[in-house]
C-alpha positions as CSV (number, residue, x, y, z in Angstrom):
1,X,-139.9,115.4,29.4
2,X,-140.8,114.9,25.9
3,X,-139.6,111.9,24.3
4,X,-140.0,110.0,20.8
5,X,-139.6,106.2,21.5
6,X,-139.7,102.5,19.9
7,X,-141.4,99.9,22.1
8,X,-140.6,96.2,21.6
9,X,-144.6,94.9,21.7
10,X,-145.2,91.3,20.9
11,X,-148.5,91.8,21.6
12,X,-148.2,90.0,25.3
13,X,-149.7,91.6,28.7
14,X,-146.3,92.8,29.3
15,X,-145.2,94.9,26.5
16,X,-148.9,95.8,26.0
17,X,-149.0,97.5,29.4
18,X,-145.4,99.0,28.9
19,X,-146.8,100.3,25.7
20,X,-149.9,102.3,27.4
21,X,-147.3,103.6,30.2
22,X,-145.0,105.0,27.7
23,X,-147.5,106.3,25.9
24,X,-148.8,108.6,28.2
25,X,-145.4,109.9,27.9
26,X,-144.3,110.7,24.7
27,X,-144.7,109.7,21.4
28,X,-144.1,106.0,20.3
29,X,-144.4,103.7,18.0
30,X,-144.6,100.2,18.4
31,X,-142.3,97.2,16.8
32,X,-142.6,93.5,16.6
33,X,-141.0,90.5,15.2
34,X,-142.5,87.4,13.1
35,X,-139.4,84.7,13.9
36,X,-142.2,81.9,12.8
37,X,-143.2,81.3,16.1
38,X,-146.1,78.9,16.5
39,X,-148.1,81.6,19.0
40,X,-148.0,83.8,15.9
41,X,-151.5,84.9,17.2
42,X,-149.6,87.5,19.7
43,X,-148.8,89.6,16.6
44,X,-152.6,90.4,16.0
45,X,-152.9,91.5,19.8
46,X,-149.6,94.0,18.8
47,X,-151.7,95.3,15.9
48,X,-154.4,96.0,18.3
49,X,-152.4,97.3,21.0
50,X,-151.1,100.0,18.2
51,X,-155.0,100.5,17.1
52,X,-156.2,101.1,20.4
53,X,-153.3,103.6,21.4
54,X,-153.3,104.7,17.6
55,X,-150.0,104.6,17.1
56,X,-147.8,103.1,14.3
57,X,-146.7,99.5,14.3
58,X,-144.7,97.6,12.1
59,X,-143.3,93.9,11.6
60,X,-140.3,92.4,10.9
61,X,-140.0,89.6,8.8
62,X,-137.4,87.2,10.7
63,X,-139.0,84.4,9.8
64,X,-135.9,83.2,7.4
65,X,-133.9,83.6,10.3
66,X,-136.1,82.3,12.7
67,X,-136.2,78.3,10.5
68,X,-132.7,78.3,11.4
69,X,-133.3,79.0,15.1
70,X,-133.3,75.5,16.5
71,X,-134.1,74.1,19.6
72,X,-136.7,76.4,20.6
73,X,-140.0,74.7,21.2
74,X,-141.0,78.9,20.4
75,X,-140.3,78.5,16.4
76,X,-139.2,74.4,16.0
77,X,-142.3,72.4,16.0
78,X,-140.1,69.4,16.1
79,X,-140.1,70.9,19.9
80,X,-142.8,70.6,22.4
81,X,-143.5,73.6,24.3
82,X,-143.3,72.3,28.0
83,X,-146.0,72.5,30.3
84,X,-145.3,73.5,33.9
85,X,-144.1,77.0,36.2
86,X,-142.4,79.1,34.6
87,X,-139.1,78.9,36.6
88,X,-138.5,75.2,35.8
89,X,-136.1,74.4,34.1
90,X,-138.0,72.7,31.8
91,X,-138.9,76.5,30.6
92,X,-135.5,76.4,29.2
93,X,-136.7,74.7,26.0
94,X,-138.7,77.7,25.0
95,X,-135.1,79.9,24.7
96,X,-134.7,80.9,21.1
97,X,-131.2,81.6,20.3
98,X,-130.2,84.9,20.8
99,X,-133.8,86.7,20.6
100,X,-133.7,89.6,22.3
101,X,-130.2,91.0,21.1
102,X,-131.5,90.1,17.9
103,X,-134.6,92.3,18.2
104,X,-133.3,94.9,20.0
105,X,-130.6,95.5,17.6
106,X,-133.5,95.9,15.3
107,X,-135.1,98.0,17.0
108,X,-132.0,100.4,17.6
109,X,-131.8,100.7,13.9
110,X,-135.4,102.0,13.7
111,X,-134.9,104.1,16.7
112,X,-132.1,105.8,14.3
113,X,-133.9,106.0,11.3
114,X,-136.8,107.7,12.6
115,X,-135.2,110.0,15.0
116,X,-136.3,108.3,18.4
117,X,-134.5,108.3,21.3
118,X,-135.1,105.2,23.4
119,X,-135.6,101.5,22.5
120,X,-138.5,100.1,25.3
121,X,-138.3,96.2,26.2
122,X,-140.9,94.5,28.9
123,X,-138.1,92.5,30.4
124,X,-139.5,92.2,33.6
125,X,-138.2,90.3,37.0
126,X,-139.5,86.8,36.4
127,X,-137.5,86.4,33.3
128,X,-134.3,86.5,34.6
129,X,-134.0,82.9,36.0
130,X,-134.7,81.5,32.2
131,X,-133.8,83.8,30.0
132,X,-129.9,85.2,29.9
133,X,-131.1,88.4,27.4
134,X,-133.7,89.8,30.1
135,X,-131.1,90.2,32.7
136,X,-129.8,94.3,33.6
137,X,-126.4,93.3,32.7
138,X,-127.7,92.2,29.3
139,X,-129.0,95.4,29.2
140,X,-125.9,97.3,30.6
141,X,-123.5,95.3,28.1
142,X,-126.3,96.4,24.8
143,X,-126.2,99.9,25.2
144,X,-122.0,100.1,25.8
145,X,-121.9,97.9,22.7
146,X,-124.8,100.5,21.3
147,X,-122.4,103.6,21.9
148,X,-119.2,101.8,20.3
149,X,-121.9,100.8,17.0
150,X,-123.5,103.7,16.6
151,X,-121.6,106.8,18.1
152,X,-125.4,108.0,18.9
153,X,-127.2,108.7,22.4
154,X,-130.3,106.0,21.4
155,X,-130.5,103.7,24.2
156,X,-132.8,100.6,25.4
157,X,-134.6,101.0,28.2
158,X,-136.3,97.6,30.7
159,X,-138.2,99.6,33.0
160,X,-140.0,96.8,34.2
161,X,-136.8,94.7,34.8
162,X,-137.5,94.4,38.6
163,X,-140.7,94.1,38.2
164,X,-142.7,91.5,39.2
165,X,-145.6,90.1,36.9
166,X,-148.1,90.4,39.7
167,X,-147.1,94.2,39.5
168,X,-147.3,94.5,35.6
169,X,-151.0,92.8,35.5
170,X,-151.8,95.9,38.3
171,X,-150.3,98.3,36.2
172,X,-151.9,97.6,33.2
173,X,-155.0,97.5,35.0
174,X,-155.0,101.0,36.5
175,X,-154.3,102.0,32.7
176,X,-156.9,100.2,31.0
177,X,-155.3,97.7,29.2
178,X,-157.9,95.6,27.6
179,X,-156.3,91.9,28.8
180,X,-158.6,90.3,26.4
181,X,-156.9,91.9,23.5
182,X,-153.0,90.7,24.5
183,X,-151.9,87.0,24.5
184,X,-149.5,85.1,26.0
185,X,-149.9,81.2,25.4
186,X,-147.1,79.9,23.6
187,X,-149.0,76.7,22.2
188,X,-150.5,78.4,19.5
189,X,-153.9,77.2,20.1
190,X,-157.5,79.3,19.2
191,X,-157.1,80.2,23.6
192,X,-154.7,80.0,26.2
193,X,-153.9,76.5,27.0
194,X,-153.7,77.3,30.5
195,X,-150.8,74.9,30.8
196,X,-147.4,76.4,29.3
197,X,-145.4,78.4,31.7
198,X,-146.6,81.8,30.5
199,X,-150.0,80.5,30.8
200,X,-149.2,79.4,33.9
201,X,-147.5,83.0,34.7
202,X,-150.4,85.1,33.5
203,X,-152.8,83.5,35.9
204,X,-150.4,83.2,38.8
205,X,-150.0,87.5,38.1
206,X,-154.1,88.3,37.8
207,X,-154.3,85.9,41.3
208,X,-151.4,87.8,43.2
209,X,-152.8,91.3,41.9
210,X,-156.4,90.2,42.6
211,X,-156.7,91.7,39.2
212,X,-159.9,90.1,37.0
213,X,-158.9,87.6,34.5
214,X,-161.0,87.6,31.7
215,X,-158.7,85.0,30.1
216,X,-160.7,81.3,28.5
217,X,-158.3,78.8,29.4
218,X,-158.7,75.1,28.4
219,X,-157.4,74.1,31.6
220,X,-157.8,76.9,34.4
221,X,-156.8,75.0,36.8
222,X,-153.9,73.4,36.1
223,X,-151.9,76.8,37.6
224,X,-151.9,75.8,41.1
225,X,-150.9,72.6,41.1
226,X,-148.1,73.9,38.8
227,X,-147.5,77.1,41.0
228,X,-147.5,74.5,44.1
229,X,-145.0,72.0,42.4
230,X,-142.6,75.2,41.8
């Protein structure tokens, strides 16, 4: 069925690859978020992502909002961003207050204004453990609280909420997602550190979906011993 949507696309290999599904399905159009975080390089992947599917894409400014944010090691530099698997708890520092609700409430807005019908987030399976806003009853709770706020039918959507990584870097692959033009380190650096938990993540997902990872790392190794210390 025909369907106008907004996808949440930070410019990572998740919401890259959901991007490309959902565009084979409908028409879309893509929104991100500058918060100030340090990996700000993600944004210009999103702008590519849009460019390659030629869509429209559009940011929003948080970054007022995102200074008073604090604790994350995502947008406070006083805050290292650990290294390490991406279910330690450790991962816990790069939690930035609220994030999700924030941007999907965003995003609902949009999804108003232009007449779309569904909000897309690439939530996916791995994220639960850390991250409180990429769980289904997160989800669930958002669209009740959607229907109450908006007396409208727009809801948000997670179809790859239990969905493992591994999967996502396969799906992407039989789409054609150009994995060289998303980005997931969360340092911030000119590559992927190879060390951070989504670093980490990434490479664990290419090696379980014996998918090709084009990814420069400065450390590719460091993933196994960090997969292996999980």
């Amino acid at each position: 069925m025909y369907k106008s949507s907004v996808v949440i696309c930070s410019g990572g290999m998740d919401s890259v690859t959901l991007a490309y599904e959902e565009a084979r399905r409908g028409k879309i159009q893509l929104l991100s978020f500058d918060y100030g975080q340090r990996h700000k390089k993600e944004l210009e992947c999103a702008r590519m992502c849009a460019e390659d599917l030629n869509v429209p894409w559009e940011v929003v400014d948080l970054t007022s909002l995102g200074r008073l944010l604090h604790g994350s090691s995502l947008s406070d530099r006083r805050v290292d961003v650990p290294d390490g698997h991406y279910s330690a708890q450790s991962m816990k520092l790069t939690i930035v207050p609220n994030r999700n609700s924030i941007m999907l409430n965003c995003a609902v807005g949009v999804a108003i204004g232009t007449g779309a019908e569904v909000v897309y987030t690439a939530v996916h399976s791995g994220d639960r453990a850390i991250y409180p806003d990429c769980r289904e009853e997160f989800v669930r709770a958002l669209n009740q609280l959607i229907r109450v706020a908006t007396e409208t039918s727009v809801r948000v959507e997670a179809p790859f909420v239990n969905v493992t990584k591994a999967d996502i870097a396969s799906i992407g692959n039989r789409l054609g997602v150009d994995w060289t033009r998303t980005w997931s380190c969360y340092k911030g650096g000119e590559i992927h550190c190879g060390r951070c938990g989504t670093c980490t993540e990434r490479q664990e997902a290419f090696h379980l979906a014996g998918v090709e990872d084009p990814t420069p790392y400065e450390d590719a190794e460091f993933w196994k011993t960090a997969e292996a210390n999980a």
